[in-house]
Kinemage of the C-alpha trace (Angstrom):
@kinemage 1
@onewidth
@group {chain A} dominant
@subgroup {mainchain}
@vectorlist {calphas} color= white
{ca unk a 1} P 0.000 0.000 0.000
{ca unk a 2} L 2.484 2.448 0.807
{ca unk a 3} L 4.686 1.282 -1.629
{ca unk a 4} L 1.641 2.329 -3.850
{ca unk a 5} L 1.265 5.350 -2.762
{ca unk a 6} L 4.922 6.583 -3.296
{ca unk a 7} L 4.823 5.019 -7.045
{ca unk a 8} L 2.531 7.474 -7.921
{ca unk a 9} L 4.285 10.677 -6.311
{ca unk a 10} L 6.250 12.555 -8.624
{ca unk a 11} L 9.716 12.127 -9.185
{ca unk a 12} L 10.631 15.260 -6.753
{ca unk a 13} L 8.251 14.175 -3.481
{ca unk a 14} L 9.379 11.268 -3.936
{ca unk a 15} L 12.859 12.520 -2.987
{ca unk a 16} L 11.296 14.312 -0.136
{ca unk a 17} L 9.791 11.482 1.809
{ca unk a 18} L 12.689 8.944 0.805
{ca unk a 19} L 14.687 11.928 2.453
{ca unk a 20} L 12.356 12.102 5.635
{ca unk a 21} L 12.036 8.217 5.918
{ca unk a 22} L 15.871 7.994 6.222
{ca unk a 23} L 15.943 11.262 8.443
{ca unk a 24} L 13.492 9.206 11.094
{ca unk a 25} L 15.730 6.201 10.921
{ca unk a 26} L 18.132 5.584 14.135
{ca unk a 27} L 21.671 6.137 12.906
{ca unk a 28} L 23.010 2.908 12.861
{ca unk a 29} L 20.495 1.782 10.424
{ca unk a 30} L 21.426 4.662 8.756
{ca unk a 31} L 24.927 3.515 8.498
{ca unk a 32} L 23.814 -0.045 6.997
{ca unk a 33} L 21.400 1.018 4.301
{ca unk a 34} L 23.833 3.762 2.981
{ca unk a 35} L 26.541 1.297 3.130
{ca unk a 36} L 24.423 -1.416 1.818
{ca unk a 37} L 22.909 1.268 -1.084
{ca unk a 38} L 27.122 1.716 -2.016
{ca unk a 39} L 28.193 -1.831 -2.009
{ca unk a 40} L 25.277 -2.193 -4.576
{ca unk a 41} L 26.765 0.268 -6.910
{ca unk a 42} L 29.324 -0.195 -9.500
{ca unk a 43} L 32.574 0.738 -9.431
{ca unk a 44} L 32.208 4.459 -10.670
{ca unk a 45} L 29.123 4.991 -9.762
{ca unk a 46} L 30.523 4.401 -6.137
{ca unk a 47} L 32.928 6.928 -6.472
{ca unk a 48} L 30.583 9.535 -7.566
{ca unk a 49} L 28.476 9.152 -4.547
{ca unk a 50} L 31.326 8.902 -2.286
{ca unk a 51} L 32.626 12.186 -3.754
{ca unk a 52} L 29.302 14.055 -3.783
{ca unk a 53} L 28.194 13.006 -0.109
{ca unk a 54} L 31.611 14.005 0.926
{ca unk a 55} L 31.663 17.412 -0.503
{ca unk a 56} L 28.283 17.891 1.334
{ca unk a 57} L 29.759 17.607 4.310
{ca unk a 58} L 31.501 20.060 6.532
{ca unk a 59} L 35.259 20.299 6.402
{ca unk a 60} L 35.817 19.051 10.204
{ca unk a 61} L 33.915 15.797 9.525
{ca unk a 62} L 35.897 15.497 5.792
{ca unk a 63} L 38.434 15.964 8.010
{ca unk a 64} L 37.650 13.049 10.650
{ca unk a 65} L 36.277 10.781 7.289
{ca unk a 66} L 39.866 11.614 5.328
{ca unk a 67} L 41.449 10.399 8.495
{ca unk a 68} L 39.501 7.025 8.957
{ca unk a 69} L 39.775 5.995 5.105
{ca unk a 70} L 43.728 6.192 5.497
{ca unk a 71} L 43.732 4.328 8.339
{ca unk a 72} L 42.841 1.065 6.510
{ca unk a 73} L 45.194 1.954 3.304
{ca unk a 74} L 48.391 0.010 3.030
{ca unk a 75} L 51.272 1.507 3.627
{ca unk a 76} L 52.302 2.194 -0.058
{ca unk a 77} L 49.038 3.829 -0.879
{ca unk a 78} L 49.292 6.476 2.202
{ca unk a 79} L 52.818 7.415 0.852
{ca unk a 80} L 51.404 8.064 -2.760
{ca unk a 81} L 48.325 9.826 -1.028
{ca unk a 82} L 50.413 11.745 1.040
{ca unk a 83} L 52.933 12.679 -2.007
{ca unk a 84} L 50.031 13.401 -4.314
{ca unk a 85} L 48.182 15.476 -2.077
{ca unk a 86} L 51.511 17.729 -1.014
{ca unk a 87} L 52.483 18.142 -4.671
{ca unk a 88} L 48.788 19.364 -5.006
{ca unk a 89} L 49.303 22.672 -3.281
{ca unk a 90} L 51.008 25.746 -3.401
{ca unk a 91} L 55.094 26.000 -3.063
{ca unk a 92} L 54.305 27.892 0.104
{ca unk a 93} L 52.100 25.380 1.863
{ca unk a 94} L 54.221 22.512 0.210
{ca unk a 95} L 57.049 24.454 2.311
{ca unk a 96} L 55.385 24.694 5.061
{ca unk a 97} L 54.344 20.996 5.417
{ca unk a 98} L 57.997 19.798 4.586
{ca unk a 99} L 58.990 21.534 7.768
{ca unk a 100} L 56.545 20.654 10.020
{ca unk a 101} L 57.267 17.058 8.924
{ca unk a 102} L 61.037 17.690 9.544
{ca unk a 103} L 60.061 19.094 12.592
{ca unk a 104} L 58.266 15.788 13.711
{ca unk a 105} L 61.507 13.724 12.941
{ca unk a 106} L 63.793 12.572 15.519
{ca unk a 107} L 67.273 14.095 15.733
{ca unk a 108} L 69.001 11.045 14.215
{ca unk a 109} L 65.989 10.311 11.641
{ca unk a 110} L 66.709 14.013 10.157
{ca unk a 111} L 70.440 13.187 9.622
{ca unk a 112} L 68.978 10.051 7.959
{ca unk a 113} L 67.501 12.448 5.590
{ca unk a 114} L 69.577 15.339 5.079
{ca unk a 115} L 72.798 12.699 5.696
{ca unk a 116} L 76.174 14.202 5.767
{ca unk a 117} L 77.548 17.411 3.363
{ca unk a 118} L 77.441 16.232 -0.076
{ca unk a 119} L 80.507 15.565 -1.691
{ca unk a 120} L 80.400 18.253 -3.696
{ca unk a 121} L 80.284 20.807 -0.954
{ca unk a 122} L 82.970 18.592 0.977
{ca unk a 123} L 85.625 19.268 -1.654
{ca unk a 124} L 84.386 23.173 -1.281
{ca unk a 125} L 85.467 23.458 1.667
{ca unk a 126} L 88.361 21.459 1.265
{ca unk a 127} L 89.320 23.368 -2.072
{ca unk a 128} L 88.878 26.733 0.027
{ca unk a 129} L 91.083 25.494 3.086
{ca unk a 130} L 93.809 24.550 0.598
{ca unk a 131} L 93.694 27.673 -1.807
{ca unk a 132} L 93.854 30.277 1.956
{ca unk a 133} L 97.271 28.249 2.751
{ca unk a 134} L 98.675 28.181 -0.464
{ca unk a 135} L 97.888 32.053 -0.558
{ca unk a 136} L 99.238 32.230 2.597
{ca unk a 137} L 102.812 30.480 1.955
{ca unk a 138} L 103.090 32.589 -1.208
{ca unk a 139} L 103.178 35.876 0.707
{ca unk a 140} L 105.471 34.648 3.191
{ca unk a 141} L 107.729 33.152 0.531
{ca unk a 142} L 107.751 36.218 -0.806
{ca unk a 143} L 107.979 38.152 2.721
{ca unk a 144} L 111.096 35.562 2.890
{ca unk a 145} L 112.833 36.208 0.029
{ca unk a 146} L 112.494 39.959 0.403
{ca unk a 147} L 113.704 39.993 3.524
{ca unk a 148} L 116.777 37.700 2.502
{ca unk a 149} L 117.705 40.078 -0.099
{ca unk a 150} L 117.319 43.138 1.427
{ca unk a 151} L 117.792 42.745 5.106
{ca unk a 152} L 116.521 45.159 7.454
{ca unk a 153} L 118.898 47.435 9.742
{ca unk a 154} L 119.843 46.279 13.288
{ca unk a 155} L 120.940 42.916 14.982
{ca unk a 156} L 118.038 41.299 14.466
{ca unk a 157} L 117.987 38.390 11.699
{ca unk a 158} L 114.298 38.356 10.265
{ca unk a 159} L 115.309 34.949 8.492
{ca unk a 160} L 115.416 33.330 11.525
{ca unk a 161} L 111.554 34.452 12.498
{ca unk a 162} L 110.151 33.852 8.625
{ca unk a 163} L 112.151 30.635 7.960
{ca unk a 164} L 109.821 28.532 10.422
{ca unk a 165} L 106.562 30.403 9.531
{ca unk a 166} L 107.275 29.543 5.637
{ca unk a 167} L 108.111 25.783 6.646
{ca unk a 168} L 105.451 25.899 9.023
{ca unk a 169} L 103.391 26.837 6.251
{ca unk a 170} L 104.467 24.407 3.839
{ca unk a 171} L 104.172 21.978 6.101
{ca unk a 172} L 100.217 22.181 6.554
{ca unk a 173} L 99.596 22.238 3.270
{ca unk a 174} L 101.372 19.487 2.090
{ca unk a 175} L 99.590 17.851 5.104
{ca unk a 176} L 96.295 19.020 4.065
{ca unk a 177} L 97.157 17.754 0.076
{ca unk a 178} L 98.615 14.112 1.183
{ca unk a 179} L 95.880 13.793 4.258
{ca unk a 180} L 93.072 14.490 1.842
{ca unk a 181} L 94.600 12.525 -1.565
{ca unk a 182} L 95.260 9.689 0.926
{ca unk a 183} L 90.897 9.852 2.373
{ca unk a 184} L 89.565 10.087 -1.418
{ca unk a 185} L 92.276 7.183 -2.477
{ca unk a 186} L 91.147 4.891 0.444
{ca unk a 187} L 87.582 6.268 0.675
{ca unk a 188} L 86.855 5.234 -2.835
């Protein structure tokens, strides 16, 4: 009979007391006939309604329902979620979630990540250190020589004070040359 009754409705009251009918149910029937009304779709139709009853709600609960999907993904699928979903937004956010992530890592899991200096800035530094010293022993070769040529009045021998600081000098870098061709050579 009432089956009857709502054949002959039209299309939109029908709507309306379908929509009232579910309204009166208690919410965990609620929960079974929706999730009984999805299992009977197909495949795409399934994902339409998914998609359009999420965007009705608010964001909080998409929130709270984004949250308990991901929960049962495998592992794999939350990374490509998670990598899709940052690569979605703006640099600034995509910034801004990067360092809150960092942020969450432990001290030792961050090293992990960033690891050590890349080669490449290694032999920088390395390049720098060696380039200051060689500088360095050039002027006082030079200092040396000048001062060996043209000595300065007075009692005091200048060649005696430069002498060590040029071999000093020399010394470190060729330490700095042989310690570092003697790392890369055993390094690899």
């Amino acid at each position: 009979m009432v089956s009857e009754v709502t054949r002959a409705l039209p299309a939109k009251d029908k709507r309306d007391v379908a929509a009232e009918t579910v309204r009166a149910l208690p919410n965990e029937v609620k929960k079974e006939f929706f999730a009984g009304a999805v299992q009977a779709l197909g495949g795409e139709d399934k994902k339409d309604v998914i998609v359009g009853t999420t965007e009705a709600l608010t964001t909080e609960v998409r929130k709270d329902v984004a949250a308990g999907a991901t929960q049962s993904l495998p592992h794999e699928v939350k990374k490509d979620l998670v990598v899709n979903a940052v690569r979605d937004l703006p640099e600034e956010d995509q910034k801004d979630v990067a360092g809150r992530t960092i942020q969450e890592l432990k001290p030792k899991d961050r090293l992990d990540v960033f690891g050590n200096p890349s080669q490449v800035v290694t032999d920088k530094i390395w390049l720098t250190i060696v380039r200051t010293f060689a500088a360095v022993l050039l002027v006082s070769a030079i200092a040396l020589l000048y001062i060996s040529i043209w000595p300065p009045p007075g009692d005091a021998n200048p060649t005696q004070v430069m002498l060590p600081v040029f071999t000093s000098i020399a010394g470190i870098l060729a330490g700095f040359i042989s310690g570092r061709a003697s790392a890369s050579g055993s390094g690899g």
